[in-house]
C-alpha positions, 0 to 999 in steps of 0.5 A: 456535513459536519467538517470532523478533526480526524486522525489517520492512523497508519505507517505514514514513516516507512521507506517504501512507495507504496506506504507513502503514497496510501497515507498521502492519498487517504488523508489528502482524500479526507481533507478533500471531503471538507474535514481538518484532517492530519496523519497521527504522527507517532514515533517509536525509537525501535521502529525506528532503528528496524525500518532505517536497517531494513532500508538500508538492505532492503533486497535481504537475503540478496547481498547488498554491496558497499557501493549501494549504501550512498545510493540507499542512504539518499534514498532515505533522506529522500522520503525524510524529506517527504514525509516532512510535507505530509499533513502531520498530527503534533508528535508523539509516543507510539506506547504513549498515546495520552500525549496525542490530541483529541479527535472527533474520529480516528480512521485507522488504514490502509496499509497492513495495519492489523497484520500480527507478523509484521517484524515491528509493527505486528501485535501493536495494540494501538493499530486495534484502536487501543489508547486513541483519543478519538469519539469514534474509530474507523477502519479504511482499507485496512488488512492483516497481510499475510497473517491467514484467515485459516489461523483467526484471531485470539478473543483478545483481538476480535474484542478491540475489532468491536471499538470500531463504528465500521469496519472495512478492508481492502483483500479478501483474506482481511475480510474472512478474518474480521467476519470469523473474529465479530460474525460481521462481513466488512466492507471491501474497499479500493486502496487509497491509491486507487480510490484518491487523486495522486498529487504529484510534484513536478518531475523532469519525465524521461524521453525515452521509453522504458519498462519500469521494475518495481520489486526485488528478489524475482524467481529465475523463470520470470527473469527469463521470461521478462528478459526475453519479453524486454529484448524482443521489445528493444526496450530497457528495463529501469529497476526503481528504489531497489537493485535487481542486477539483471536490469539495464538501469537502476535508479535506487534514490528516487523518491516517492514522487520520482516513483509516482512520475516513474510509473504513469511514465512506463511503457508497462509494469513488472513487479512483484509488489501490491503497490507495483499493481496499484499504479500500474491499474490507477494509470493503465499500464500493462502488466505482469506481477509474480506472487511472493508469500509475503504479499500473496494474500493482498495481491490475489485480493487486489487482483481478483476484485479488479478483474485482472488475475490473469496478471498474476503469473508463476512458474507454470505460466505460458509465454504467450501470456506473458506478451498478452499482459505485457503488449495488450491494453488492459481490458475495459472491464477491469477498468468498470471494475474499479469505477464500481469498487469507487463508488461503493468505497465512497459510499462507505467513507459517506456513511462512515463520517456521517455524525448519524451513523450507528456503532455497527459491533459493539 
């Protein structure tokens, strides 16, 4: 195969792990594949400035104290240091693309590219393909968040979705709404992070072993129940890039790859993020996950095509439960699961970057 200049367009300057870690993944996976690949490194002075103040108090509506914001400030520094060594496209504007070099293809992906209630991202025509200069355009693991299928999408938007020679996505939800918006049923397809290898820098790893907490803003009835499971297993709870008071250690300034070691480290997961799943299943941890409304969509996704649903629990999930998912290996099936999803996502990026392959909606 033909080496391709390909760009990766997605949210590669967001403080947040899982943000790091699929832009890393995807565009190291490309290069892996013998292609000059690089992230599109655009930028936008209002993005800017709505990222760094959620950064600062990323556990809103929870009152962040005084106290927290060196710890939050470092953390900041930490990711501007990262994103420094990712494999970055020469910069421009995020309204100005003709300032952006040319490309034989341009994937757009993962991460919520697509969803138009994003607080700064959403309805950025560019994510659409709008503007790029590249031969041809592609989706991996792209979703619309927690933009519903139930509400479709404006002709305006289905019509930009037909630019693309494929199409894929990583949830369900994403999958109906592309299908509803071309009368196309995408391909389903692994998170970068699950479906690359995660190069990690050396990190010093903890002696003792703890439960690690990735997430923030945990309904009262899955603190009980953690709290409860923790003290039965004599074991601390580590709560990792955010502060939940009611864990017996935070660690608010690691960076993406602290997070990385952090999590293979853990004894178990408890999160109520999607990338908290993510690399509980890519280093097969135990553990549970609550539902929010923002994330519902892609982690009812994320865990109904690994097999591992019965991870996801709410207010009316038993005790017993609980200590399944918590104490129990994760079952061999959920672990086929993801060999199966890999390969049909490797069959999907090879048909994808062939230079043979048909314009699928247009």
């Amino acid at each position: 195969m033909k080496a391709l200049k390909i760009g990766v367009l997605t949210f590669h300057r967001c403080i947040n792990y899982g943000s790091y870690w699929q832009a890393r993944c995807l565009v190291e996976g490309l290069i892996a594949r013998g292609h000059n690949a690089a992230i599109l490194d655009h930028e936008s002075p209002q993005v800017n400035v709505a990222e760094w103040k959620c950064a600062y108090r990323p556990v809103l509506p929870t009152a962040v104290p005084e106290s927290d914001y060196p710890l939050y400030r470092k953390k900041i520094k930490n990711f501007f240091r990262s994103f420094d060594s990712l494999p970055l496209s020469p910069r421009f504007g995020l309204n100005d693309p003709e300032q952006m070099e040319d490309y034989d293809m341009i994937v757009v992906g993962s991460d919520e590219v697509w969803n138009l209630f994003h607080p700064w991202y959403g309805g950025c025509p560019l994510f659409f393909g709008e503007g790029l200069r590249g031969k041809r355009l592609v989706s991996y693991a792209a979703s619309f968040g927690n933009y519903d299928a139930s509400w479709q999408l404006q002709p305006s938007w289905s019509e930009k979705l037909r630019n693309f020679s494929s199409i894929s996505v990583r949830d369900e939800n994403s999958q109906r709404i592309v299908k509803n918006a071309i009368g196309i049923e995408p391909a389903l397809v692994l998170d970068p992070c699950l479906q690359f290898p995660v190069h990690l820098e050396e990190r010093a790893i903890a002696e003792q072993p703890y439960i690690a907490l990735y997430g923030h803003n945990f309904s009262p009835f899955f603190v009980n129940q953690i709290l409860s499971w923790a003290t039965h297993r004599n074991l601390p709870l580590v709560s990792i890039g955010y502060r939940n008071d009611w864990a017996h250690e935070q660690w608010i300034t690691a960076d993406p790859h602290d997070f990385a070691h952090f999590m293979a480290g853990a004894e178990a997961v408890v999160t109520n993020f999607f990338h908290g799943c993510v690399f509980a299943l890519r280093n097969g941890k135990s553990f549970v996950c609550e539902t929010t409304p923002y994330r519902g969509n892609k982690l009812q996704g994320l865990l109904s095509k690994t097999g591992s649903n019965k991870h996801l629990v709410n207010e009316t999930t038993p005790t017993a439960t609980y200590h399944h998912c918590l104490n129990d290996p994760l079952e061999e099936q959920i672990f086929r699961n993801i060999r199966q999803l890999q390969q049909n996502s490797n069959e999907y990026l090879d048909q994808s970057l062939s230079l043979n392959h048909i314009h699928q909606y247009g």
